[in-house]
C-alpha atoms as one frame of an Amber mdcrd trajectory, in Angstrom:
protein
   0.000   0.000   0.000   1.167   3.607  -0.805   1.784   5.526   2.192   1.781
   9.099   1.244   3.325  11.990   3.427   1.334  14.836   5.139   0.394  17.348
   3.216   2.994  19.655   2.763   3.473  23.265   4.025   2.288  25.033   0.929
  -0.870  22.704   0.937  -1.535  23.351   4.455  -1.430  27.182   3.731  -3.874
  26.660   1.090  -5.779  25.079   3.182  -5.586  28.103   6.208  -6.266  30.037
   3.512  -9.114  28.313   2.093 -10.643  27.565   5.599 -10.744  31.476   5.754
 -12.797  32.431   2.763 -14.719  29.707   3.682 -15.598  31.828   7.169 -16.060
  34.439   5.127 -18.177  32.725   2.899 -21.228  34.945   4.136 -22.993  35.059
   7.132 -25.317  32.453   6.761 -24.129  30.466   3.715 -24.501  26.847   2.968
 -22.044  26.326   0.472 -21.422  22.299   1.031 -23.544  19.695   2.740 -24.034
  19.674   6.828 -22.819  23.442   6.385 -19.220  22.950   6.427 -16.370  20.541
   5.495 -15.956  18.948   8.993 -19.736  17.831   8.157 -20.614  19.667  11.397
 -24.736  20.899  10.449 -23.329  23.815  12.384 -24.476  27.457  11.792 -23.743
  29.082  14.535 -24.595  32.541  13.040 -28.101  32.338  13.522 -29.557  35.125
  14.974 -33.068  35.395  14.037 -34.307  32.262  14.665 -34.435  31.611  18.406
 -35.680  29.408  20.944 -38.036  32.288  22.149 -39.603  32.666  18.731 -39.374
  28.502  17.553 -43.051  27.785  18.551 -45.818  27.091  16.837 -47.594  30.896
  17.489 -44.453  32.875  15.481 -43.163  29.783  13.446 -44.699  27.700  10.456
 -44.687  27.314   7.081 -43.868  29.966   4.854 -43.889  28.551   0.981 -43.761
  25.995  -1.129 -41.978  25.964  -4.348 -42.799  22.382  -7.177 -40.528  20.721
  -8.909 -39.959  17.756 -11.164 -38.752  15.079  -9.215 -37.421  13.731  -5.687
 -34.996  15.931  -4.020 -32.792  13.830  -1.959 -29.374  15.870  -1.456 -29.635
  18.919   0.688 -30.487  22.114  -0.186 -28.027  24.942  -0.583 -27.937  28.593
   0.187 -26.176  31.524  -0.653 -26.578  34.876   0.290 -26.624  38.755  -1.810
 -26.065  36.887  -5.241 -26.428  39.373  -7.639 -28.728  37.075 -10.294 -29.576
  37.435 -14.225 -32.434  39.364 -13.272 -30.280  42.152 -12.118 -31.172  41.909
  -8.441 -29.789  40.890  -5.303 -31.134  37.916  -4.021 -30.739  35.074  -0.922
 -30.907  32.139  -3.274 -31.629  28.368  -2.548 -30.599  25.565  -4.755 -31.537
  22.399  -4.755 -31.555  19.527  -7.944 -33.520  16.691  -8.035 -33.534  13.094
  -9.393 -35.071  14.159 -12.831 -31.557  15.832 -13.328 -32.772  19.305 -13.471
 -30.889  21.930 -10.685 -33.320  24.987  -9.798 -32.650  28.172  -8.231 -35.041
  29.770  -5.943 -35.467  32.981  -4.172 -35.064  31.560  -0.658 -37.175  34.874
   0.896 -40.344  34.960  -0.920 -42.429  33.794  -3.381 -44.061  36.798  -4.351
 -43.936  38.923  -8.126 -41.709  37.352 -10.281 -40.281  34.820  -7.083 -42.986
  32.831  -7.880 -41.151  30.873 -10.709 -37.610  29.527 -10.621 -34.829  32.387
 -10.638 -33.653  29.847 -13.441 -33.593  26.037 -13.581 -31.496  23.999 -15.820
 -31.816  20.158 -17.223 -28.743  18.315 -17.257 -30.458  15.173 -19.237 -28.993
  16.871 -22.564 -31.095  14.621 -24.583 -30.923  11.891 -22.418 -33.005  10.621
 -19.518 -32.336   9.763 -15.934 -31.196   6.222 -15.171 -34.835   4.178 -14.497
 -34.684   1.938 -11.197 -36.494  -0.778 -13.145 -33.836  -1.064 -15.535 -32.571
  -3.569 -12.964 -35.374  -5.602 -12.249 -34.739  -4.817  -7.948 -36.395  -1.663
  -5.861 -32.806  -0.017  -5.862 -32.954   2.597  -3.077 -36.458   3.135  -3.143
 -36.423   5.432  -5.919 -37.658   5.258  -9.659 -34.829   6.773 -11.331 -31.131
   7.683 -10.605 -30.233  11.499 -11.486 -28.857  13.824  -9.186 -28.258  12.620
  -5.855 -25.528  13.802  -3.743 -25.283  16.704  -2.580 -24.220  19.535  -5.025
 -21.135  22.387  -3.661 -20.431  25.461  -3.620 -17.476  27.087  -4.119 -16.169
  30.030  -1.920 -16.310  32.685  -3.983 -20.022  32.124  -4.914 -19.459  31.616
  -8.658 -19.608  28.067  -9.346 -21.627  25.117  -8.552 -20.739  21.520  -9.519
 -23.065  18.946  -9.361 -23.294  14.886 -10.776 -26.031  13.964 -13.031 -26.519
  10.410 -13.812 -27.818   9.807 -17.588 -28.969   7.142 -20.123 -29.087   6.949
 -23.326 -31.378   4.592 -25.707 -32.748   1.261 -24.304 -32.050  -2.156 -23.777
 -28.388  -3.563 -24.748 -27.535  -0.635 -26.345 -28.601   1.732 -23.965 -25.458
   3.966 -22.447 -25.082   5.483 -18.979 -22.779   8.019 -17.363 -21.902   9.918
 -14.765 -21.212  14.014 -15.681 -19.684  16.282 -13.772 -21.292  20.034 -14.307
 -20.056  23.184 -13.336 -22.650  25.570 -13.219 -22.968  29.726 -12.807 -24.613
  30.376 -10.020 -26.518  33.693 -11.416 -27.779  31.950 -14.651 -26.952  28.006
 -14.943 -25.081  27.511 -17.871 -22.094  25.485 -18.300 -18.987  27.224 -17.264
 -15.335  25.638 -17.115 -15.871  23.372 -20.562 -18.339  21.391 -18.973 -20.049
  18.766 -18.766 -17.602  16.003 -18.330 -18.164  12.491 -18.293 -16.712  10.339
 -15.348 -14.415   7.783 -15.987 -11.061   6.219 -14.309  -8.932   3.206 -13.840
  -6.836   2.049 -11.041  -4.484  -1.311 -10.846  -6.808  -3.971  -9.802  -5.825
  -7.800  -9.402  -9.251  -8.925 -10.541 -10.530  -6.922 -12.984 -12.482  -4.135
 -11.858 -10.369  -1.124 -11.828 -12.456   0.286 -14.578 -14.997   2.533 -13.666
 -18.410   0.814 -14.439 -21.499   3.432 -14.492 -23.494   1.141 -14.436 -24.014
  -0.062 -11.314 -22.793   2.542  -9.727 -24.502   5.472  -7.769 -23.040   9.035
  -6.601 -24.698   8.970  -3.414 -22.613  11.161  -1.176 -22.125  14.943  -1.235
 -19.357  16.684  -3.028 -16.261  18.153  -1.361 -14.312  20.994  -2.274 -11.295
  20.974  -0.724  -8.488  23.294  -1.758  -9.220  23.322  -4.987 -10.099  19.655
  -5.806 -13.708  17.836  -5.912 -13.711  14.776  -4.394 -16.474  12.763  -5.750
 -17.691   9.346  -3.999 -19.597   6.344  -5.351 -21.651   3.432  -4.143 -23.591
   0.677  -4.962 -27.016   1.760  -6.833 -28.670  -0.015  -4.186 -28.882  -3.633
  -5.986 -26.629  -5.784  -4.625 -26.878  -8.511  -6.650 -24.505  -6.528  -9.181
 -20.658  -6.419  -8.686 -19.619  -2.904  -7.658 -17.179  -1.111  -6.273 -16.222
   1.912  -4.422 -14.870   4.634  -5.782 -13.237   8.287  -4.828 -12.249  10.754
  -7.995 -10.483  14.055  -7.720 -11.336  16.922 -10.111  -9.276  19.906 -10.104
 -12.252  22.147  -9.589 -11.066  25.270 -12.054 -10.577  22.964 -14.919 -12.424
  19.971 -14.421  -9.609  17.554 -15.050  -9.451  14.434 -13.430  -6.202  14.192
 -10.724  -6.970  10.849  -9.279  -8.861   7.943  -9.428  -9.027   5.661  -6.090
 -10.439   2.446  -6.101 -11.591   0.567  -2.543 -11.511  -2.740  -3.292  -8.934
  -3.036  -6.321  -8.360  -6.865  -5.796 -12.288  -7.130  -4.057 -15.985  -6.579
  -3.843 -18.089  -3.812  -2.778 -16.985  -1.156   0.145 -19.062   1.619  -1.325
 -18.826   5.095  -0.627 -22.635   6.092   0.389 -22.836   7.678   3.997 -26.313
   7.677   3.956 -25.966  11.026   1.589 -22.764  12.782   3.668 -19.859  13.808
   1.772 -16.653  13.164   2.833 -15.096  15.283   5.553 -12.087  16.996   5.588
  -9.853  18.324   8.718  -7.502  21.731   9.368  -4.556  20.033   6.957  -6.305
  19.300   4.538  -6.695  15.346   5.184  -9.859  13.788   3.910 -12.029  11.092
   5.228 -14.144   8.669   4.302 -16.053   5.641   5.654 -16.449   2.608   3.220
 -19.705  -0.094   3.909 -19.717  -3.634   3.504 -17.062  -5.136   1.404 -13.755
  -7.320   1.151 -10.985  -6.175   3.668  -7.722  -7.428   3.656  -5.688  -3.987
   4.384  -2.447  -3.174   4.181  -0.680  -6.888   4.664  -2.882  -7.808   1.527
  -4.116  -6.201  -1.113  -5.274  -2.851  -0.035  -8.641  -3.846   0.006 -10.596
  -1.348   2.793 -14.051  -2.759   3.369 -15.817  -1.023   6.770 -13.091   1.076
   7.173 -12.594   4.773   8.111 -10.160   5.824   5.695  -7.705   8.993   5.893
  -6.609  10.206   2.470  -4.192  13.009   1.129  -1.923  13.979  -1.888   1.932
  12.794  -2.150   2.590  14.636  -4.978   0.345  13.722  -7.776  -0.204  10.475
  -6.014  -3.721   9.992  -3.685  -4.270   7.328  -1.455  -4.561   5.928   2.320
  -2.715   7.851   4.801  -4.161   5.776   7.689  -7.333   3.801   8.554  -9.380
   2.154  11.406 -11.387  -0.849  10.681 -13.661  -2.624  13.364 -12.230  -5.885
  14.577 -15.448  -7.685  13.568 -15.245  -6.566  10.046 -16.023  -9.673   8.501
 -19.316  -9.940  10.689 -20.161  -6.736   9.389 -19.925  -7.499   5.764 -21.349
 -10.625   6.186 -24.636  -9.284   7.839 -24.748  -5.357   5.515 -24.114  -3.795
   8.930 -22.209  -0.920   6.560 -19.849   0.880   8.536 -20.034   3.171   5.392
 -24.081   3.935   6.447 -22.742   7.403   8.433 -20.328   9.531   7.079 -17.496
  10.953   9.654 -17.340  14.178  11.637 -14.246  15.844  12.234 -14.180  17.390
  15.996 -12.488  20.588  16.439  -9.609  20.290  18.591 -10.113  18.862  22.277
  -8.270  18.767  25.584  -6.680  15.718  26.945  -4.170  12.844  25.686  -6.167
  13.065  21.964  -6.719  16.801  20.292  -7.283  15.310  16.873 -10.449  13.515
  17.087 -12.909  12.167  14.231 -16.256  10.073  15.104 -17.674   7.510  13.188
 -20.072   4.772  12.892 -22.638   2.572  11.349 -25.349   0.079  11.079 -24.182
  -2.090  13.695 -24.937   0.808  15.894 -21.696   1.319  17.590 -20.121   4.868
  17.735 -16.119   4.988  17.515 -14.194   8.220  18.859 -11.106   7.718  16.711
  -7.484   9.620  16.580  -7.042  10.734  13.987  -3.414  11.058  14.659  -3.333
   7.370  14.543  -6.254   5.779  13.653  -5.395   2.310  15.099  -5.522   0.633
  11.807  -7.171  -3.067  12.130  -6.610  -5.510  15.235  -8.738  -8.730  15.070
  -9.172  -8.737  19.047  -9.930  -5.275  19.751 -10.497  -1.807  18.630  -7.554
   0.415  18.561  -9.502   3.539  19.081 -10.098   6.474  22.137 -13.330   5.124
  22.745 -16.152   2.609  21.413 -19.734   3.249  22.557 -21.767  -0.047  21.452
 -25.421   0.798  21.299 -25.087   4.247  21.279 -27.815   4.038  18.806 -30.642
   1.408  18.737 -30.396   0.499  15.429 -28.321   1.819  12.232 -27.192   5.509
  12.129 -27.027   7.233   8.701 -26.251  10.369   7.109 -23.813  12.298   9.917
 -23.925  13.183  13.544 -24.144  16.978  14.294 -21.535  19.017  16.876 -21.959
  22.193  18.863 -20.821  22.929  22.136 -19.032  19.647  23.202 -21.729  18.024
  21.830 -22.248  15.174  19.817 -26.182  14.544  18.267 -26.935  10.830  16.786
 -30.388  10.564  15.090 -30.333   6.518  14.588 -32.986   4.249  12.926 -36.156
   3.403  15.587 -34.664   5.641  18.154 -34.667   9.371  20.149 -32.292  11.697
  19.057 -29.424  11.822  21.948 -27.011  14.045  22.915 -23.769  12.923  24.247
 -21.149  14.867  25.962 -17.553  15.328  25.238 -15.450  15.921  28.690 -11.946
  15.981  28.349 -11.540  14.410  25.245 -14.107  11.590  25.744 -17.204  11.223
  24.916 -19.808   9.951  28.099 -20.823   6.982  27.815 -24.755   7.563  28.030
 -26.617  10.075  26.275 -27.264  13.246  28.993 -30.579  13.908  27.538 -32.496
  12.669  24.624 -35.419  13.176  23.085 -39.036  12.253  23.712 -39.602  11.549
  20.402 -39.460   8.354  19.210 -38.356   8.446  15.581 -39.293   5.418  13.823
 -38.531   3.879  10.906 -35.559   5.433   8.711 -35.001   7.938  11.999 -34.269
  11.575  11.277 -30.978  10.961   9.633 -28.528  14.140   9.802 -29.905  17.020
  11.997 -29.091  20.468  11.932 -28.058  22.637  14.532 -28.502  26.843  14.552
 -27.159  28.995  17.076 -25.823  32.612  17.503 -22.324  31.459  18.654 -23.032
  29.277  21.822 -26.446  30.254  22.762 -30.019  30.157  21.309 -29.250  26.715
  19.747 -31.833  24.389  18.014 -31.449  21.005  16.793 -33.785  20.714  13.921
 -34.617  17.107  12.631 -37.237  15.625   9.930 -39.321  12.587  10.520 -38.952
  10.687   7.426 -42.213   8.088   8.070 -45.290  10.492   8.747 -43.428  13.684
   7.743 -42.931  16.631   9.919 -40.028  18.793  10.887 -38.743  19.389  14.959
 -36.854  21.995  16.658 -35.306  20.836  20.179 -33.481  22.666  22.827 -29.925
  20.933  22.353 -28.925  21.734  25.749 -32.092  19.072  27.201 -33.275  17.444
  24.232 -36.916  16.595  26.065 -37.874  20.168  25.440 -39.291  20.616  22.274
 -39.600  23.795  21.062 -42.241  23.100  17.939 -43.204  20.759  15.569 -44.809
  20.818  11.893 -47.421  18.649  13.538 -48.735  21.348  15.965 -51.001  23.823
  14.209 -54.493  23.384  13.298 -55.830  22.985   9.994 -52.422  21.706   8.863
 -51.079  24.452   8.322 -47.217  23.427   8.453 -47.487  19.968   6.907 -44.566
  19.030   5.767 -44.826  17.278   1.958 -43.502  13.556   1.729 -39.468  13.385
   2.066 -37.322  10.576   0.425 -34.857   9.164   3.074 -31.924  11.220   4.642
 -32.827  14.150   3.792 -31.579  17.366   5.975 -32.665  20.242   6.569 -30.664
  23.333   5.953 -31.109  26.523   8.190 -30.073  30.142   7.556 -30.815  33.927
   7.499 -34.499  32.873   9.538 -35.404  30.105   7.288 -35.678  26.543   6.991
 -35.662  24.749   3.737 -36.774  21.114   3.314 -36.205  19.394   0.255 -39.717
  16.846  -0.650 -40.599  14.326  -3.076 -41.877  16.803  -5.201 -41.560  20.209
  -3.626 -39.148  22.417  -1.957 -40.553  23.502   1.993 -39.658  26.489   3.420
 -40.650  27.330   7.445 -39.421  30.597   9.144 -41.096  33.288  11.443 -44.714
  33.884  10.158 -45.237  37.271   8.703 -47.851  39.066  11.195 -50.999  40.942
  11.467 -51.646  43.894  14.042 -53.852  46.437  15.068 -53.259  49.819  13.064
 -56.542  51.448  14.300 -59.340  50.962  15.967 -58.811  48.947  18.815 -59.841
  49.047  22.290 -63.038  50.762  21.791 -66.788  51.037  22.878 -70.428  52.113
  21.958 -73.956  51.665  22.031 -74.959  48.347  20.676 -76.181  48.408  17.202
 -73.840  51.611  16.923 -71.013  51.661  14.210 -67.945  52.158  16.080 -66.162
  55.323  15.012 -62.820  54.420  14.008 -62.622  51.902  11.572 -60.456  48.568
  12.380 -57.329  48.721  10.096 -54.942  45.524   9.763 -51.538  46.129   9.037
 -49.925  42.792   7.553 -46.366  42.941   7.712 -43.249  40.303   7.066 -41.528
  38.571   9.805 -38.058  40.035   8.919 -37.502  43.483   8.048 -41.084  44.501
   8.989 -42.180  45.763   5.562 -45.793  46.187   4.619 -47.041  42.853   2.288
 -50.184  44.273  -0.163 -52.089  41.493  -1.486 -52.700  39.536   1.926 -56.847
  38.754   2.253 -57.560  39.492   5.880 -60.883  37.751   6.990 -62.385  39.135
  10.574 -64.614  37.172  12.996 -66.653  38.695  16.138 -67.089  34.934  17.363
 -70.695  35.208  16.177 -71.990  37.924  18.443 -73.925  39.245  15.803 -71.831
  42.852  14.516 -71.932  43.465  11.123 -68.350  43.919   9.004 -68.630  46.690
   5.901 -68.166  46.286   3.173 -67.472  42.256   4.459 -65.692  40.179   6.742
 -62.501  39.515   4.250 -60.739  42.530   2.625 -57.187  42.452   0.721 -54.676
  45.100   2.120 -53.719  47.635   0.081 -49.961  49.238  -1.155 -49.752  49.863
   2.329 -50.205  46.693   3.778 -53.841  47.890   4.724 -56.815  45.933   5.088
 -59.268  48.471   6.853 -62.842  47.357   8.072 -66.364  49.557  10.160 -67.883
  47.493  11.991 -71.233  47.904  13.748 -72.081  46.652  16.886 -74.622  43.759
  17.962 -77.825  43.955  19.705 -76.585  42.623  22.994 -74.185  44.853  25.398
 -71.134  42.689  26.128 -67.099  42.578  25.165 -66.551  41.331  21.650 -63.247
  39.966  20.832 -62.712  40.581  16.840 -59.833  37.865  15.705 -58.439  38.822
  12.475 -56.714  36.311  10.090 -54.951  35.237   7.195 -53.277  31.865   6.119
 -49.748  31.570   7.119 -49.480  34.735   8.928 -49.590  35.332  13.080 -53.672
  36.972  13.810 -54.903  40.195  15.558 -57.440  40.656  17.669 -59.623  43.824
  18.072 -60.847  44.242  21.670 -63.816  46.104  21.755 -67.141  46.707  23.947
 -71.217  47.042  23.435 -72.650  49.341  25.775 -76.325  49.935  26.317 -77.980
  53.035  24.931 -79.691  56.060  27.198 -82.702  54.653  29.057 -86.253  55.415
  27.333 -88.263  53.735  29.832 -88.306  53.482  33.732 -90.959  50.770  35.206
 -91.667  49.205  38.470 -89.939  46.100  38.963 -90.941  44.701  42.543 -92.264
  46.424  45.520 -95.565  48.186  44.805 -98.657  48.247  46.994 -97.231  47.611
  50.311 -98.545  48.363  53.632 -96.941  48.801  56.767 -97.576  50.730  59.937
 -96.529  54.048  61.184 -93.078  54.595  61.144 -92.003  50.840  59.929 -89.690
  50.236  57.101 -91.343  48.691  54.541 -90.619  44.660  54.008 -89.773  44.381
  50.802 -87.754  47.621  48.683 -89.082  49.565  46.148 -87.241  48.470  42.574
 -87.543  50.295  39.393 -86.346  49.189  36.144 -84.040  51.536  33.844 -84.136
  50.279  29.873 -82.971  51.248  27.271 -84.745  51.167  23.739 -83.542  47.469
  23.062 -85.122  46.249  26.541 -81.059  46.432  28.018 -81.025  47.671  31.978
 -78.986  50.715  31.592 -76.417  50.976  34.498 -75.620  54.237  36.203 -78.746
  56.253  36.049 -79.863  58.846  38.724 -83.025  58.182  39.752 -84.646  60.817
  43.166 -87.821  59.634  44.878 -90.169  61.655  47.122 -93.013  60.451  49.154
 -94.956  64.047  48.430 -94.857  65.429  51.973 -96.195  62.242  53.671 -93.097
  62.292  56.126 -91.734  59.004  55.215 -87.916  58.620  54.571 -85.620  57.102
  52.340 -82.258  54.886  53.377 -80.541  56.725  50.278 -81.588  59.643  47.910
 -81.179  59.458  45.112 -80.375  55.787  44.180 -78.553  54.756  41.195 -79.365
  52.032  38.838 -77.202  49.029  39.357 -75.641  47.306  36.278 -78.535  45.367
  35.273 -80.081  48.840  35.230 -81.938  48.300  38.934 -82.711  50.933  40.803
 -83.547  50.100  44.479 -84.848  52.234  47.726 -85.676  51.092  50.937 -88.471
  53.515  52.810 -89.666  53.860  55.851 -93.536  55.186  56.740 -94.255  58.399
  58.140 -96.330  58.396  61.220 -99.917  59.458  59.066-101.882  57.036  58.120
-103.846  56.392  54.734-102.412  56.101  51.125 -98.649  57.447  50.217 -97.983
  58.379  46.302 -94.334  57.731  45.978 -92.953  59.378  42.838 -89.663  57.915
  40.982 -88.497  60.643  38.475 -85.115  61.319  36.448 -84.143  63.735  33.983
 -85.662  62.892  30.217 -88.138  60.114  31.404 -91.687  59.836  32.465 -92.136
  59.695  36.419 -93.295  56.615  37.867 -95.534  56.114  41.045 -95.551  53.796
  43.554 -98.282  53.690  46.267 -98.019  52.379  50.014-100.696  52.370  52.593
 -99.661  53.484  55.752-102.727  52.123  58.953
């Protein structure tokens, strides 16, 4: 086996040098899949979303933009791209298994946003490979296109992306692999491209030709100083001989540098990582973890089946700088418990015995803390590693764990999502907190973490099997924050996924790539109160400042015209003119009158509109000026001399609807019989009652009692004093 040097001090500069435009990349880019080469799912420059505004009040679903096929490789994002259109935009890209890459404005779908900002096929009279070519289910898909991850490069010019193609049917039909290198801002071809994939490597039994056929670019692309690394897999049926494969493009001309081949004298060990790229580390090393396949390392012939494989340059030459491969290796490939299923993660540096620390692991559901200044290579007894956690997940764990905060994050197969520690160096044992959530099935894959530095992080996860997407507080992962599952009417359904799929967060958004759609979820755009609120007025009475709704966006608070506005009163009875649902204006303006119902009482007025936070209008139904005063109780009494009478004397205030009308002044005389009253005047209580208690003079015979108050007819009551 070829044992090339470290990279040397120019190609470490490059890559210092490379590892800072990539920090300048923008604040929020996602140039590369799992948002950086380390294959972190780290953005920690996150500052809008937060865990105080994650929920399911502020949060949802924002848009959803079609496309032509499955999207399986995760979306990218790049900030302030000036586009074809000759504006500035925050774009999203994302390219599907129908071989067509789109480009979306990732802020709105509104005017002209509402189709692609371009889209491109990259079929070029052919078609995507068809799953039933091959007479098995494959991966679960129908056809082969696109599916790793495309990349980004730094300066924002370029992305590259592998199509798979076929061409004619049946024995004569012809399939490749093409490597594109597209401009961002319109599409086309730059760099001479497309070119097709093809290599060689010395192989003692005859596969160190590069076969297309059964071959599938499953994991994301890597640019690394310069060079696109470009893995391959098995196309999911395994009843074909394949083998794993790693190319090197120099990335400004799109020439092949290297061609590295597995298993060159075996079977198998694809490249797949359950859709992770390979990862790279501060000196430019690169790493890669192989699944199921013939192993007989460096005492045979260089064959590195469910292995963890460090690579770098000697000179023109690439190959295996160092390796780790599980003791029970041949169990492994002997059961598919791929190694290969989870792509690596390259820790930043650590305290302790170990700075240089990569983690790893697989099917078998074992996680490996490795060194990745010596790997410990392959002992048939035991594993030369830091540390071996077996069961760390329940069952298999794909795509790539996430790191923030001496964290680690593993989202296996029929398990929660778990959090373990790293103290020292090592990782603990047991998870410190996981989730509640049991995610069944093909598990949430990779997560995603945001966070602005180290605080206001959120995991975010999708549940492949029932779709919906999660945001949990990293620091105690049995607090969820929200879930697409949450609001009524489903508002924030997520749209069927294809397996492995992750999410990618930035500048306040979320974007999911779907079966057939891209998703995007951020902070709901929001309705308020302009005028009109908090008021009050005689029933049946239109108030006198009309209710204006302001809709604004979630983000830079501009005014959104367009938005239909629809008020309820909760069925009180008002009356909404010129109707309940208006459209705001230029200004964002949706303005309503509104006339009161019959009955006096508080009416809460909710205001709403799909997809945006509602308003409510707090306002009040009084009763009109009394019309009428009538006896209630207390009439024709008689008592003796000087006796209060047994029962009070209770008049009635209404108003012209019938409603007792509170607070009315009512004065009451006896007409010089000599009787007296407890209180004069009374006041009419809020059900409009007006009550006095007398007591009889000390004449005898009838007493007129007269009830009078300003604009109303007196009323009499009569007592006989004997």
């Amino acid at each position: 086996m070829r044992r090339p040097q470290p990279i040397t001090a120019v190609g470490a500069f490059c890559f210092v040098l490379c590892l800072g435009l990539t920090l300048a990349w923008g604040q929020n880019d996602v140039l590369t899949q799992h948002n950086d080469n380390t294959r972190s799912g780290l953005n920690a420059n996150e500052t809008q979303l937060t865990p105080a505004n994650v929920n399911v009040n502020s949060f949802g679903k924002l848009f959803t933009q079609g496309v032509d096929g499955i999207i399986v490789g995760q979306p990218l994002y790049a900030s302030n791209v000036l586009m074809n259109d000759g504006k500035v935009h925050n774009v999203v890209y994302i390219a599907t298994q129908h071989n067509t890459v789109y480009a979306f404005d990732g802020d709105s779908v509104q005017g002209n946003n509402a189709s692609p900002l371009w889209s491109v096929s990259l079929n070029d009279g052919a078609t995507p490979d068809p799953i039933a070519d091959y007479g098995c289910t494959g991966t679960h898909y129908t056809e082969i296109g696109v599916m790793g991850t495309p990349v980004i490069d730094p300066g924002k010019t370029t992305l590259y992306v592998v199509a798979k193609t076929v061409t004619g049917t049946g024995a004569s039909a012809v399939r490749n692999f093409s490597l594109h290198a597209l401009d961002i801002t319109t599409g086309n071809e730059l760099l001479g491209g497309p070119v097709i994939i093809t290599g060689t490597a010395p192989s003692g039994n005859g596969s160190g030709t590069f076969n297309p056929v059964f071959q599938m670019q499953r994991p994301a692309l890597l640019l690394q100083n310069g060079v696109l690394y470009i893995g391959f897999g098995g196309n999911g049926c395994d009843v074909y001989a394949y083998n794993g494969w790693l190319f090197a493009y120099n990335s400004q001309t799109l020439q092949q540098e290297s061609a590295f081949l597995v298993t060159p004298d075996g079977t198998r060990a694809s490249i797949w990582q359950g859709g992770s790229g390979p990862a790279a580390d501060e000196n430019g090393n690169i790493y890669v973890a192989t699944a199921n396949g013939t192993y007989d390392g460096p005492t045979g012939a260089d064959d590195f089946g469910d292995s963890l494989l460090k690579m770098g340059w000697n000179g023109s030459v690439f190959g295996v700088l160092d390796f780790f491969t599980p003791y029970n290796q041949l169990q492994l490939a002997q059961e598919d418990l791929d190694l290969g299923s989870s792509g690596p993660v390259v820790l930043p540096d650590q305290p302790g015995l170990y700075p240089h620390e990569v983690v790893a692991g697989g099917k078998q559901g074992t996680l490996y803390l490795i060194n990745r200044d010596n790997e410990g290579q392959f002992d048939a007894d035991t594993d030369s590693v830091i540390q071996s956690i077996p069961g760390a997940v329940a069952s298999e764990l794909n795509g790539v764990p996430s790191y923030w905060n001496s964290s680690l994050y593993l989202a296996g197969d029929d398990d929660y999502i778990k959090q373990f520690s790293l103290v020292s160096g090592l990782l603990t044992q047991l998870p410190v907190s996981q989730t509640t959530v049991l995610f069944g099935g093909a598990g949430p894959a990779s997560t995603s973490i945001t966070a602005n530095g180290n605080s206001n992080g959120i995991l975010w996860a999708i549940r492949h099997t029932n779709p919906a997407l999660f945001a949990f507080d990293p620091t105690n992962l049995a607090h969820e924050f929200y879930d697409s599952t949450q609001a009524l009417s489903a508002r924030d359904k997520l749209v069927a996924v294809a397996r492995f799929v992750t999410p990618t967060v930035s500048n306040g958004k979320v974007y999911v790539g779907g079966t057939a759609a891209l998703e995007v979820y951020g902070l709901l755009p929001s309705l308020s109160a302009a005028t009109g609120n908090n008021q009050a007025g005689p029933e049946k009475a239109v108030l006198p400042v009309p209710l204006t709704v302001l809709a604004v966006d979630a983000y830079a608070s501009n005014p959104l015209a367009g938005v239909p506005v629809k008020c309820v009163d909760g069925g009180v009875g008002g009356v909404f003119t010129p109707s309940a649902t208006q459209t705001t204006d230029v200004t964002g303006k949706a303005t309503f009158t509104y006339q009161l119902p019959l009955k006096p009482r508080a009416i809460t007025i909710t205001c709403t509109s799909k997809g945006y936070s509602s308003v409510t209008f707090s306002e009040t139904s009084t009763v009109g000026a009394p019309v009428r005063m009538s006896i209630a109780s207390g009439n024709n009494q008689t008592a003796p001399p000087n006796t209060p009478l047994t029962a009070p004397l209770v008049l009635k205030l209404v108003d012209a609807h019938g409603y007792g009308v509170p607070g009315v002044t009512v004065n009451l005389t006896d007409n010089g019989a000599g009787g007296t009253f407890a209180a004069n005047p009374v006041v009419s209580d809020p059900s409009g009652t007006a009550t006095a208690q007398y007591t009889t003079g000390s004449k005898t015979g009838k007493v007129t009692i007269t009830a009078s108050t300003t604009g109303l007819k007196p009323v009499n009551l009569t007592v006989t004093v004997h």
